[in-house]
Each structure stands twice: as structure tokens, then as C-alpha cells.
C-alpha positions as CSV (number, residue, x, y, z in Angstrom):
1,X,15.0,13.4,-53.8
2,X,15.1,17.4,-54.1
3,X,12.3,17.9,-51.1
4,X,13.9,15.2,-48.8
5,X,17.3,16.9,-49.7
6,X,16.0,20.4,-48.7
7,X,14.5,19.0,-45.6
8,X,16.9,16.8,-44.4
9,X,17.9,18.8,-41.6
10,X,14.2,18.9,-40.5
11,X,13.9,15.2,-40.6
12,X,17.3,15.2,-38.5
13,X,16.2,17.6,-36.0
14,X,12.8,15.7,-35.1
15,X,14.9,12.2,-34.8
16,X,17.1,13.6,-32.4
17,X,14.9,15.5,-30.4
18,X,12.6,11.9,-30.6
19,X,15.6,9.6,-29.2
20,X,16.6,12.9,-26.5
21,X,12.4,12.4,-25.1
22,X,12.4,8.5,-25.1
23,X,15.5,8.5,-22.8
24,X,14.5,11.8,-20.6
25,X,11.1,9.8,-20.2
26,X,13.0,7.0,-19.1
27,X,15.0,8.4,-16.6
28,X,11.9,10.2,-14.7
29,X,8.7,8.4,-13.7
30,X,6.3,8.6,-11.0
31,X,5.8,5.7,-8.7
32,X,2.2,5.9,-7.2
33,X,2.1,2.6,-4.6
34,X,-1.2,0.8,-3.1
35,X,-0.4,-1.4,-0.4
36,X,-2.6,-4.5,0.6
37,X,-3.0,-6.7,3.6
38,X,-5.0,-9.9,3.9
39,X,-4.5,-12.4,6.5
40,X,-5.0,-16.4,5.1
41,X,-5.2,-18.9,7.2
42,X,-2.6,-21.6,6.7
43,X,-2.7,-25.8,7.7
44,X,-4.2,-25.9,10.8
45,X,-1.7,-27.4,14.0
46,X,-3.3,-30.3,16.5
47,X,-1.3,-31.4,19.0
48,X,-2.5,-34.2,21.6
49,X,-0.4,-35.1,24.6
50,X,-2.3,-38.4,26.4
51,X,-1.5,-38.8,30.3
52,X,0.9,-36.1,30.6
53,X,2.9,-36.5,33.4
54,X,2.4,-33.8,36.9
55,X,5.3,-31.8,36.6
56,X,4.4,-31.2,41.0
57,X,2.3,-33.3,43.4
58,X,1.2,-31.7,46.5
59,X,-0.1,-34.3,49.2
60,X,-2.7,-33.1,52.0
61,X,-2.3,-35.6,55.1
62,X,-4.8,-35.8,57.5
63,X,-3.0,-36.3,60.8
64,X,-6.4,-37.6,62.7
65,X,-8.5,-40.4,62.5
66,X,-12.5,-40.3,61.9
67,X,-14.2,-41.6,64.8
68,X,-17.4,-43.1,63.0
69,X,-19.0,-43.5,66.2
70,X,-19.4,-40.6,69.3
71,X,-21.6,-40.5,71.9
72,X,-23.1,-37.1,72.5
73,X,-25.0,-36.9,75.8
74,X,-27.9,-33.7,75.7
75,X,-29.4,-32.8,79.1
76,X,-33.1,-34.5,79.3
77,X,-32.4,-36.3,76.4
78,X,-31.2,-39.9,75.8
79,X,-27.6,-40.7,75.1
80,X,-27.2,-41.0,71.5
81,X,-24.3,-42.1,68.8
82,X,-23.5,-39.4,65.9
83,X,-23.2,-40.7,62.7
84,X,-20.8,-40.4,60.2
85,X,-21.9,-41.4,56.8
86,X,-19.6,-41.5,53.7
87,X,-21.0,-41.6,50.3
88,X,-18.8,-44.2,49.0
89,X,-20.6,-44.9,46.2
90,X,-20.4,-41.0,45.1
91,X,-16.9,-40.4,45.8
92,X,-16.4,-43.6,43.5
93,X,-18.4,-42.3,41.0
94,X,-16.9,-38.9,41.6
95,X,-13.6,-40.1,40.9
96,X,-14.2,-42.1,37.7
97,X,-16.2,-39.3,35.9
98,X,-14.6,-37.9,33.0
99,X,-14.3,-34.1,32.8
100,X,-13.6,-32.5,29.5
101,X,-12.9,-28.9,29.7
102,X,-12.1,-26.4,27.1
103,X,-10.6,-23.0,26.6
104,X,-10.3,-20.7,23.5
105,X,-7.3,-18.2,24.4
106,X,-7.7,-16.1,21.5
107,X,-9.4,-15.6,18.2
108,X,-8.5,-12.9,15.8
109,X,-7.8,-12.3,12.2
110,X,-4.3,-11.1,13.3
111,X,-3.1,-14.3,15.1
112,X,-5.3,-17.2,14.1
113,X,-7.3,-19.3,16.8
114,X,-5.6,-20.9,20.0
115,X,-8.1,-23.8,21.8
116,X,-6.5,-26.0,24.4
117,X,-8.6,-29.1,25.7
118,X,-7.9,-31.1,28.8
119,X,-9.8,-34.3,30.0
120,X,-9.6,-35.0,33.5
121,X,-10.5,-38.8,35.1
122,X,-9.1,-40.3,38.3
123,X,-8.0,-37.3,39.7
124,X,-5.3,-37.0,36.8
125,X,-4.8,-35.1,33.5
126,X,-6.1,-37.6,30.8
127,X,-5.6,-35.7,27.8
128,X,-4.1,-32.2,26.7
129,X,-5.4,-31.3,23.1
130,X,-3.9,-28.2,21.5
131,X,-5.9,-26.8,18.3
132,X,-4.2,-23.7,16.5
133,X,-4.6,-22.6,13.4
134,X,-2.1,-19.8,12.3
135,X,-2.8,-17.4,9.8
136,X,0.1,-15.6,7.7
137,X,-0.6,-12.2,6.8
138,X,0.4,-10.9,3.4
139,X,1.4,-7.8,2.7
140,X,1.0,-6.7,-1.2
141,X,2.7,-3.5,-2.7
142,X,1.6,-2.4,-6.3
143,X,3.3,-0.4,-8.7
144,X,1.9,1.8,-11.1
145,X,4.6,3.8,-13.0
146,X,4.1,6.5,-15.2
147,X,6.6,8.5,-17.4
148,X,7.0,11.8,-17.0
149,X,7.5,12.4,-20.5
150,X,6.5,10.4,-23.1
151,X,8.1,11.2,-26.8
152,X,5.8,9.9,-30.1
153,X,5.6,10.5,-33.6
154,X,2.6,11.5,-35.6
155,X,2.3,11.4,-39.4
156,X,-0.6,12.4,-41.9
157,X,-1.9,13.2,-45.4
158,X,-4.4,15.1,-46.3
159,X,-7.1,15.7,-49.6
160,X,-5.1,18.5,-50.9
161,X,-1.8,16.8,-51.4
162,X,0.2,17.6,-48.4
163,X,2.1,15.2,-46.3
164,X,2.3,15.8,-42.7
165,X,5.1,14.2,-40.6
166,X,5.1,15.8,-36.9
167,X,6.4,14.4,-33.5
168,X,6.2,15.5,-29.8
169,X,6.1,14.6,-26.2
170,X,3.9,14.6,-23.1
171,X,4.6,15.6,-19.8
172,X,2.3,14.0,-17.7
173,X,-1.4,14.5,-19.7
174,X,-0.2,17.7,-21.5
175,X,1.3,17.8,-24.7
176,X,3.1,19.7,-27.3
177,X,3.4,19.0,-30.9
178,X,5.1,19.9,-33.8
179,X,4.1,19.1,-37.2
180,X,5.7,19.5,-40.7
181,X,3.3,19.9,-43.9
182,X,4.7,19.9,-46.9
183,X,2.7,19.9,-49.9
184,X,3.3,17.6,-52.6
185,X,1.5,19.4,-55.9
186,X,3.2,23.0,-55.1
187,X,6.8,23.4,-53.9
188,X,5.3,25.3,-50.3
189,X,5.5,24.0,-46.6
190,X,3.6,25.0,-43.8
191,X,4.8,24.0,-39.9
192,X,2.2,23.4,-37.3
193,X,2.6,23.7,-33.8
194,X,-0.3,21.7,-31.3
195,X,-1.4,21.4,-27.5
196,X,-2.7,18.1,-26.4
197,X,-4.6,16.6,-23.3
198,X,-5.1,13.3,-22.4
199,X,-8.4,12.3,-20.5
């Protein structure tokens, strides 16, 4: 009861100097920050619109009439007829084909993919397909704090009887320490003072 009498003030000392470091390395950190972006694609959008209506119709007249048959008359030559011959079968055919078309207007990480396909029969829009699929991009900020200073405690006992209580702080990876050794067989006490480096 003596030895913790005599170093009472010691003892005091180191806990105030402990609860002064745990709240000065609260109150200063370093914020190192990593930022992330990834682009993920999200559900995919189809949109069909069948036999969309012309939004304009332009109409071409033809004024005159075909004259299937004319009669030509060469010098020497006997009078003859021209011809005109219509492929009604393959303007028939023409007309009922079905076109599909297609058109990608863009393809990037950044905005997704944007395909519109169109289907064309009887001289008329069919069909209007719209395939998009978005993408959402994401944006990640990690944190990695570090205190400035960083208070602990260290205690010890070695062969020859002494007991060691001791206490510091870091700043950063450096530290300093202070240690008290007081010897339990003889009434003597010894302070040590330590530099520390984290790796």
C-alpha cells in the first residue's frame, strides 16, 4: 500500500495523459478515399408497336395515261407497235414481301445498347420493335480512416522482480513510450523511455 501510495501521482499522471491521447486521436484522422465505377446492366426494356399509324402521307399522281400500244414508223422499215409490258406478277410479289430491317444506334458500357427493328409489308410499317437495355453505373467511395494518434498502455514483469507499467501514443507509425519499473524485492525504480515503428 506504501509503493502504490508513493506512486500515486505517477499512476495519475499516465491516466490522464492516456484519456488526453484517446480523445486527441479522436478528433484527428486521415481520410485516404478510393473511388470505384462499374457499370451493371439492369432489366432489359422491349417495346413493340404493331401497325403504327403514318404520322404524313405523301401521294404522287400521275397526270397521264400509259398508252400500251404506239405505232412507231422507222424509214425502210415496217410500221411496228411498241410494247409496254408490266410485270404484274413482280410488282404483286413486290408488294407483299416482308422486309425486316434493323438498326443498332448505339452500344457502349456508358449507356447500354439501343436496337430499333421495323418490318415493312404492303407498302406500310408492320412492326416497330424497340430493344434497350440500360445500364446504371455505380459509383463506390471507400473510406479508410486512420488516427493520427493512437494512445495504449503497455505493462510487464520481468525475472528479477520488477514490474513494469508504461503507456504511450503513436503518431501515425512512430511512437513514443514511457515506462515505469519498479522493483518489487528492493525499494528502487527505474523509468524507461522508448521509440517505436510500426511496419
Amino acid at each position: 500500500m506504501e509503493t502504490i501510495s508513493k506512486y500515486k501521482g505517477y499512476i495519475t499522471t499516465a491516466i490522464i495523459c492516456l484519456v488526453v491521447g484517446f480523445f486527441i486521436g479522436r478528433g484527428n484522422k486521415i481520410v485516404k478515399e478510393y473511388h470505384t465505377i462499374e457499370y451493371r446492366q439492369s432489366d432489359p426494356v422491349k417495346i413493340d408497336v404493331p401497325y403504327p399509324f403514318p404520322v404524313k402521307e405523301t401521294h404522287t399522281i400521275i397526270n397521264e395515261k400509259l398508252v400500251p400500244g404506239e405505232k412507231v414508223i422507222v424509214p425502210g422499215e415496217t410500221i411496228r407497235d411498241t410494247v409496254f409490258i408490266i410485270d404484274t406478277v413482280g410488282v404483286v410479289n413486290d408488294y407483299m414481301m416482308e422486309r425486316s430491317y434493323s438498326h443498332t444506334f448505339f452500344n457502349n458500357k456508358e449507356q447500354g445498347k439501343l436496337t430499333v427493328n421495323s418490318v415493312v409489308q404492303y407498302n406500310k410499317q408492320k412492326n416497330i420493335g424497340i430493344d434497350y437495355q440500360p445500364v446504371t453505373k455505380v459509383e463506390t467511395i471507400k473510406q479508410i480512416i486512420e488516427p493520427t494518434w493512437t494512445p495504449f498502455l503497455s505493462g510487464g514483469y520481468d525475472t528479477n522482480g520488477s514490474v513494469i507499467l508504461g503507456g504511450g501514443i503513436f503518431y501515425h507509425d512512430i511512437g513514443f513510450e514511457y515506462g515505469f519499473n519498479q522493483n518489487l524485492n528492493f525499494d528502487n525504480n527505474s523509468h524507461q523511455f522508448k521509440i517505436k515503428y510500426k511496419f
